[in-house]
TIKE-263214 format. One line per 10 residues: number of its first residue (from 1); their letters; for each residue x, y negated, z negated of C-alpha. Coordinates in steps of 0.05 Angstrom, whole numbers. Each point is the difference from the previous one (the first is absolute). Example, Ala and Ser with C-alpha at 12.3 -4.5 7.8 and 13.67 -1.06 7.14 Angstrom:
1	AS	246 90 -156 ~ 27 -69 13 .
This chain:
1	XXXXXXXXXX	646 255 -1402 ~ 63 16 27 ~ 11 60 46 ~ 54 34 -48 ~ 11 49 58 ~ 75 -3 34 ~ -20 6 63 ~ 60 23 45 ~ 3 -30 74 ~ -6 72 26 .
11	XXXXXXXXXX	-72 5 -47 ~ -16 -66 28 ~ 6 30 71 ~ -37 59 -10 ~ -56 -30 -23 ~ -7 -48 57 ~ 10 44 40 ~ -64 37 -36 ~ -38 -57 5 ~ 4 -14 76 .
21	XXXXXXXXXX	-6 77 9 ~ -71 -7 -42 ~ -21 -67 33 ~ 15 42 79 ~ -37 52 -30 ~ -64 -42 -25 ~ 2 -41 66 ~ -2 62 47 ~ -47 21 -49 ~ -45 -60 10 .
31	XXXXXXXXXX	10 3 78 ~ -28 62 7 ~ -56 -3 -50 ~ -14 -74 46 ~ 11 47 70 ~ -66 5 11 ~ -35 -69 -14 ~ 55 -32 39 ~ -12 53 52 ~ -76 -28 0 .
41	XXXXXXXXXX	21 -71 -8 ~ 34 10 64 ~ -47 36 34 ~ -49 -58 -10 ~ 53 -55 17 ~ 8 35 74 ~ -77 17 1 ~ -14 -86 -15 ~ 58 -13 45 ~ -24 45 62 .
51	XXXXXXXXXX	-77 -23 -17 ~ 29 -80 -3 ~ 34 22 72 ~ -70 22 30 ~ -25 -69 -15 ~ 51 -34 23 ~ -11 44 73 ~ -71 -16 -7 ~ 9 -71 -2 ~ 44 -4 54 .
61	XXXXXXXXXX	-44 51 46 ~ -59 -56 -23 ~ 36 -62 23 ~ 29 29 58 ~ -73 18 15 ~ -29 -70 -16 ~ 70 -34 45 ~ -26 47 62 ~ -72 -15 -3 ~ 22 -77 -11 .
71	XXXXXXXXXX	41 14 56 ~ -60 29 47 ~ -48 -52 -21 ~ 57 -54 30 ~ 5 30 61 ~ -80 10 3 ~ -4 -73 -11 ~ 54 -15 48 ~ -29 48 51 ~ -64 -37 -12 .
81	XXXXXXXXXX	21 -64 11 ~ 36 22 67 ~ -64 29 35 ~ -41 -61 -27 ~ 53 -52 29 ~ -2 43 66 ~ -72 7 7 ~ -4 -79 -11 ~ 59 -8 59 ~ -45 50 39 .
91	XXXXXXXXXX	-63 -33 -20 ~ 37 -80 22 ~ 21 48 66 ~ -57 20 21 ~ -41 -64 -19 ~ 52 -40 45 ~ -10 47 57 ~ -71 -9 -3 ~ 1 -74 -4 ~ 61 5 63 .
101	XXXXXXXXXX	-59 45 41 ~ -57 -41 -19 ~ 48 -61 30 ~ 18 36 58 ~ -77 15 15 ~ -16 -65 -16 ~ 57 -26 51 ~ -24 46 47 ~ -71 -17 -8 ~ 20 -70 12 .
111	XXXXXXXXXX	44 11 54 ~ -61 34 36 ~ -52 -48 -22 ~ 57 -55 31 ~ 5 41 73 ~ -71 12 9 ~ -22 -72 -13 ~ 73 -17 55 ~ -40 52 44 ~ -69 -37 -16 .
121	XXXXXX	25 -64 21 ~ 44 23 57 ~ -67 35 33 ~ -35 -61 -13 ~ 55 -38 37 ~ -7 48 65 .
């Protein structure tokens, strides 16, 4: 069927003019009946957002933990192997100054074993 209106421009107007007035109306209307479940909705985005932040911190605080004790164990390790390499250079020090005295005694021991045999002989002589 055929609208048998006649529909001036100015009619025409009006009621679009109606129309967007009504749709405004029913969206505001709709806002601020959705006010408060978006209110919530955002409340819980910021509340996952801030709780997603706290792991994040945690996770960080954790590996900076686990880099600083890997940290500590290397130098523990390193420190270790220091005072064992100078314990074995004092341990090769001291065994060649014992080996350098027990050669000097033994030169010595010669040496006087040599002059009292020279004196021996040289009493023997006179």
């Amino acid at each position: 069927m055929k609208n048998s209106r006649n529909t001036e421009l100015s009619d025409r107007r009006a009621a679009a003019a109606q129309a967007k007035t009504a749709l405004l109306t029913a969206y505001r209307t709709a806002q601020t009946a959705a006010q408060p479940t978006r209110l919530a909705r955002e409340a819980e985005r910021v509340a996952v957002a801030a709780a997603r932040e706290e792991r994040r911190l945690e996770r960080e605080r954790v590996k900076l933990e686990e880099q600083e004790r890997l940290v500590a164990e290397a130098a523990e390790r390193q420190e270790a192997v220091v005072a064992a390499a100078r314990a074995e250079t004092e341990a090769r020090e001291t065994a060649e100054k014992g080996r350098m005295a027990r050669l000097i005694e033994d030169e010595a021991t010669r040496k006087a074993d040599r002059d009292r045999r020279y004196a021996n002989r040289k009493a023997r002589q006179a």
